[in-house]
C-alpha positions, 0 to 999 in steps of 0.5 A: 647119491644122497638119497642112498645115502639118506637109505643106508642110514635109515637102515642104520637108524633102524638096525641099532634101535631094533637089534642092537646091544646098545639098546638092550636095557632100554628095549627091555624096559619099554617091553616091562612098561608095555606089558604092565598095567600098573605103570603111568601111560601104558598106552604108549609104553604098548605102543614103544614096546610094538615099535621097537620090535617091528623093523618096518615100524621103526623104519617109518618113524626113522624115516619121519624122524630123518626127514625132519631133522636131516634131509627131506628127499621128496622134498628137495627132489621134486620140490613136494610141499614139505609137510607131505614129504615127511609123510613120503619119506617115511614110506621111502624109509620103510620100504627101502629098509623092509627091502634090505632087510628081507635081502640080508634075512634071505642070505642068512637063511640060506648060507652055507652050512660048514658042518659036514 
């Protein structure tokens, strides 16, 4: 049960830092700092600004991120060494967010069309 939990979280993580409103100023800038030449570090300005708009990029670094700071589910599941769990968790991540994801995607292609 936790670990659905520590999924739909994930997916939470992951939706607000790639779609949400929230973000949008923040977003906008790190795609400014990407594509300028002229900004300090645009190495990793390219990089944010790729991540952020990849939902499986994004949910593998959530994934990461969570496994660090929250709960480790390879670890505290089947006792994997900690530092490869992290590793684990993040394909965990990505692949259980990718599969929402592509669900919710397909259902709102495909819904109904009330214009008659």
């Amino acid at each position: 049960m936790i670990i659905l939990i520590w999924i739909i979280a994930a997916y939470g993580m992951t939706n607000i830092l790639v779609y949400g409103s929230i973000f949008n100023g923040l977003r906008n800038w790190i795609h400014k700092w990407g594509n300028s030449e002229w900004y300090a570090f645009h190495g990793l300005g390219k990089f944010l600004s790729g991540l952020i708009s990849c939902v499986l990029c994004t949910s593998t670094w959530v994934g990461f991120f969570m496994s660090l700071t929250l709960f480790a589910p390879w670890h505290e599941t089947i006792g994997l060494n900690k530092y490869i769990s992290i590793f684990f968790d993040g394909m965990l991540s990505a692949g259980a967010v990718w599969a929402i994801n592509s669900i919710i995607e397909w259902f709102e292609e495909n819904r109904p069309n009330n214009n008659n």
